[in-house]
C-alpha positions, 0 to 999 in steps of 0.5 A: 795201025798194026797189022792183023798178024801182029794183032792176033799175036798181041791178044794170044800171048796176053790170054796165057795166064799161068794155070790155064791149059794150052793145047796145040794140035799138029794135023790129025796124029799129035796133040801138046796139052801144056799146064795138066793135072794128070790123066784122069782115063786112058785107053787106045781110043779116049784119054781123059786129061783133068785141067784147071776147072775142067778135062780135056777128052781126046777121041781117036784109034792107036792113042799113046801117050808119048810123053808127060812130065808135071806140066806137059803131055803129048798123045799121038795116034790116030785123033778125030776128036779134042773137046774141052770140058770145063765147069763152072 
């Protein structure tokens, strides 16, 4: 029997499916959204990022976005909030 660490590697990597958003939160100061569809708002306390059937919000002060080419993006500052928004 596999270990629960082994488990929950196993069920991560077989949920990323090509198109669908990963985002990675590092603390309280750096988010990586990987597979966007651009910037949809921007500004130094929200950022709207669209993605595939949805956006993904990102709330906080000082926000930058820090890097971005056609399949990632990384904001850093001051983050409180990430939601996800996705339709139907």
């Amino acid at each position: 029997m596999a270990n629960p660490k082994q488990r929950m590697n196993k069920h991560t990597y077989m949920d990323l499916r090509p198109g669908v958003p990963l985002v990675e939160i590092c603390g309280n100061h750096r988010v990586l959204i990987e597979n966007h569809k651009g910037i949809t708002c921007y500004g130094e306390t929200d950022i709207y990022v669209k993605v595939n059937k949805g956006d993904i919000h990102v709330v906080g002060d000082s926000l930058f976005l820090c890097r971005m080419n056609k399949t990632k993006l990384v904001i850093t500052g001051r983050i409180t909030t990430v939601q996800m928004h996705i339709g139907a």
